[in-house]
C-alpha positions as CSV (number, residue, x, y, z in Angstrom):
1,X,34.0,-14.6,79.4
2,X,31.5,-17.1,77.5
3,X,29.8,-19.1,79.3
4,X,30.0,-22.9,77.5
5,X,26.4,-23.4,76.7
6,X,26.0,-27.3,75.9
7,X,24.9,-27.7,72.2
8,X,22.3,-30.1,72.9
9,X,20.8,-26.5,74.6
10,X,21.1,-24.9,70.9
11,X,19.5,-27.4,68.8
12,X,16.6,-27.9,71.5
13,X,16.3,-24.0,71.5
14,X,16.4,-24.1,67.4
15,X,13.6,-27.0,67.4
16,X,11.2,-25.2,70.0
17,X,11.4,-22.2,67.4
18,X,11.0,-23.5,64.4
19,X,8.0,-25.6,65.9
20,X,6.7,-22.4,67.3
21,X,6.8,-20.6,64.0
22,X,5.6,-23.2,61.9
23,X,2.5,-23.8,64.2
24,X,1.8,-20.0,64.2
25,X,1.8,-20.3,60.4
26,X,1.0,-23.6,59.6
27,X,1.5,-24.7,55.7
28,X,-1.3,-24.3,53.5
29,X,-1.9,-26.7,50.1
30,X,-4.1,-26.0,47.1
31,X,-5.2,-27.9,44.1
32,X,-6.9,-26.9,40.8
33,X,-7.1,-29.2,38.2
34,X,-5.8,-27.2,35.1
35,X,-7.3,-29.0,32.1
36,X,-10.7,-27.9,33.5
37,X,-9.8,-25.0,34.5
38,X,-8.6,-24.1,30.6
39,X,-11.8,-25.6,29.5
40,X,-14.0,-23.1,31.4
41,X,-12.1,-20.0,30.1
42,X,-13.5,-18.0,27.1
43,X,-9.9,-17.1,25.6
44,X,-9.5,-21.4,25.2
45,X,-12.7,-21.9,23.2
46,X,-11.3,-18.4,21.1
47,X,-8.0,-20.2,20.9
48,X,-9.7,-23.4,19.9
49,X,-11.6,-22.1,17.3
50,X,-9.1,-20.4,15.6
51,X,-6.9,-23.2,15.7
52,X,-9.6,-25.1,14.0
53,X,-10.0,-22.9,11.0
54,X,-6.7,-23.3,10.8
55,X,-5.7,-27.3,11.1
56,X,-9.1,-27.1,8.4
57,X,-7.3,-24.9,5.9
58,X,-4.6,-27.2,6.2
59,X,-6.5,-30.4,5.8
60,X,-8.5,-28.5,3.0
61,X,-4.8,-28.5,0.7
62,X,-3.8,-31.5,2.3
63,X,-7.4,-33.3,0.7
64,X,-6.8,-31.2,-2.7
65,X,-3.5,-32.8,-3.3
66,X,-4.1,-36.3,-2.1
67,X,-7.3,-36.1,-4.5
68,X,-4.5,-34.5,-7.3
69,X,-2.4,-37.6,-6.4
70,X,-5.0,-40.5,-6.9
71,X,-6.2,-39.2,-10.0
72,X,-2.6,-39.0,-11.3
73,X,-1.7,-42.6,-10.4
74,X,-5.2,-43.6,-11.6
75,X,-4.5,-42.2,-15.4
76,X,-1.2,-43.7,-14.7
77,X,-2.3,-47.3,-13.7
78,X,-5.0,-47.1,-17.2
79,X,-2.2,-46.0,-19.4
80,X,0.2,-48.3,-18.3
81,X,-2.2,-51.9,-18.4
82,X,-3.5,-50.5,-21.9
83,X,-0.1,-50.3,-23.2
84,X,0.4,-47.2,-23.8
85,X,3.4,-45.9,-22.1
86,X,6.6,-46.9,-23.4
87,X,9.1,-48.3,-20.4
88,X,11.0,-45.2,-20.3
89,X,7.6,-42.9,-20.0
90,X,6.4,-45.3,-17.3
91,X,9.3,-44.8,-15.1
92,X,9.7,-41.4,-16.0
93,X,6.4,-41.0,-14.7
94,X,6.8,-43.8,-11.3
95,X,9.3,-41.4,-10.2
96,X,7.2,-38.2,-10.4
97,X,4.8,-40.3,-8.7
98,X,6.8,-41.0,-6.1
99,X,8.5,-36.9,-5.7
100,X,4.0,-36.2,-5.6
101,X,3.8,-39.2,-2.7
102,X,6.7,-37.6,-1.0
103,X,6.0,-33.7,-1.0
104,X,2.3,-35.0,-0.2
105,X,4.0,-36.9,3.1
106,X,6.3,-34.1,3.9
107,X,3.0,-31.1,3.8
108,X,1.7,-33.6,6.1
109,X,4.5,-33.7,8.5
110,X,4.9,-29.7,7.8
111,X,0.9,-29.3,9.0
112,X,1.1,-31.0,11.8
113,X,4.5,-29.3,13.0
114,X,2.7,-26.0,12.2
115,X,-0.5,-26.9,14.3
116,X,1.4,-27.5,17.4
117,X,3.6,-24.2,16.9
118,X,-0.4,-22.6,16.5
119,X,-1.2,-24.0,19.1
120,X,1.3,-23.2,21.2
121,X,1.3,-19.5,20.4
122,X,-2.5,-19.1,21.1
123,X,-2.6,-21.0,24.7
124,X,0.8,-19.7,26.1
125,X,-0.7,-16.3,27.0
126,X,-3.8,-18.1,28.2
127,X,-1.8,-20.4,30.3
128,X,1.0,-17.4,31.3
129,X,-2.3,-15.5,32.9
130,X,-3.7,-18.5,34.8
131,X,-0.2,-19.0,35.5
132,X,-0.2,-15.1,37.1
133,X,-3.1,-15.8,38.6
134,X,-2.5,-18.6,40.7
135,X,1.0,-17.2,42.1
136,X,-1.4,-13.9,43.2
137,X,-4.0,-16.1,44.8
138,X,-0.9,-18.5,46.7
139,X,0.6,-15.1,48.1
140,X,-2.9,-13.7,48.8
141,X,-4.2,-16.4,50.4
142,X,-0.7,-18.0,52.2
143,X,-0.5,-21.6,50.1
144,X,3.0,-22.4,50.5
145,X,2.3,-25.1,46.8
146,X,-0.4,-25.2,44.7
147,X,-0.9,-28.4,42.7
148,X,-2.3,-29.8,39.2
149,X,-4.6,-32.7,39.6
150,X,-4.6,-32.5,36.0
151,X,-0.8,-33.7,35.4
152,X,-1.0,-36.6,37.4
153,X,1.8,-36.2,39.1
154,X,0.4,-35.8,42.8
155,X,0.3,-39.1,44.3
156,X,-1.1,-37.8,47.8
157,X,-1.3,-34.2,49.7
158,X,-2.6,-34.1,52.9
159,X,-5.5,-31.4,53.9
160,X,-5.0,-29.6,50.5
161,X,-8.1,-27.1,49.1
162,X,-9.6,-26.2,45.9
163,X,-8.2,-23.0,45.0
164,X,-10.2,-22.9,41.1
165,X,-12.5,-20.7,42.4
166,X,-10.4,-18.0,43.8
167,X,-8.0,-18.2,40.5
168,X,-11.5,-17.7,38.5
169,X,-12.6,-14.4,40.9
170,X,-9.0,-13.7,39.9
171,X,-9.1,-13.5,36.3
172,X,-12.8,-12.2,36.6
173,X,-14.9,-15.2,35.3
């Protein structure tokens, strides 16, 4: 037969070994702040640099067909207050104007749409290694969380430690 062990017995047995085993293994915290950390890598300043050749080729069209534009509405405006553009021709030419104004806004729109899809490309293998990195360092080195200071998200933790310089020896720089 079972014996009826009072339950009050069970949970104090329950608590005793959970407090046991977490103060064999207590809970280890990390921080890194990941902005920095990106800034110190080599592949970032590579990624940067390339996205700055391209957001300059962009800017480069962007400048040639704003300076397009301006001298178009310039010839425009002089024609128009010397008289010589019939009504007709003057809004013919208004509303090409305005299809040049618009294609000019939506390149600009387009550019910086394609910029953030650049950038995105070049830093998510960057970030997916760090990423790799950092889980291999918490497993290695028994963090149960590792935070971003960078995010500002963490309001407080408690007895947390710098982990940037084992997820540098890591990825070897």
């Amino acid at each position: 037969m079972f014996r009826k062990t009072p339950i009050f017995l069970l949970v104090l047995t329950f608590l005793l070994g959970a407090s046991a085993l977490s103060a064999q293994t207590p809970a280890k915290y990390g921080h890194m702040n990941l902005g920095n950390f990106l800034e110190m890598m080599p592949e970032t300043k590579k990624a940067n640099d390339v996205l700055q050749v391209f957001a300059d080729s962009l800017s480069v069209l962007h400048d040639t067909m704003s300076v397009q534009f301006r001298r178009e509405v310039l010839a425009y405006q002089t024609d128009y207050q010397a008289g010589k553009l019939p009504p007709v021709q003057a809004q013919q030419i208004e509303a090409e104007l305005q299809k040049k104004q618009e294609a000019i806004e939506k390149f600009e729109r387009d550019a910086q749409q394609s910029i953030a899809i650049k950038r995105d490309s070049l830093l998510r293998p960057i970030l997916v290694r760090v990423q790799d990195a950092t889980k291999a360092v918490a497993v290695e080195n028994g963090y149960l969380m590792i935070f971003d200071t960078s995010s500002g998200a963490m309001l407080f933790a408690a007895e947390t430690e710098d982990v940037t310089e084992l997820v540098k020896k890591k990825l070897g720089i």
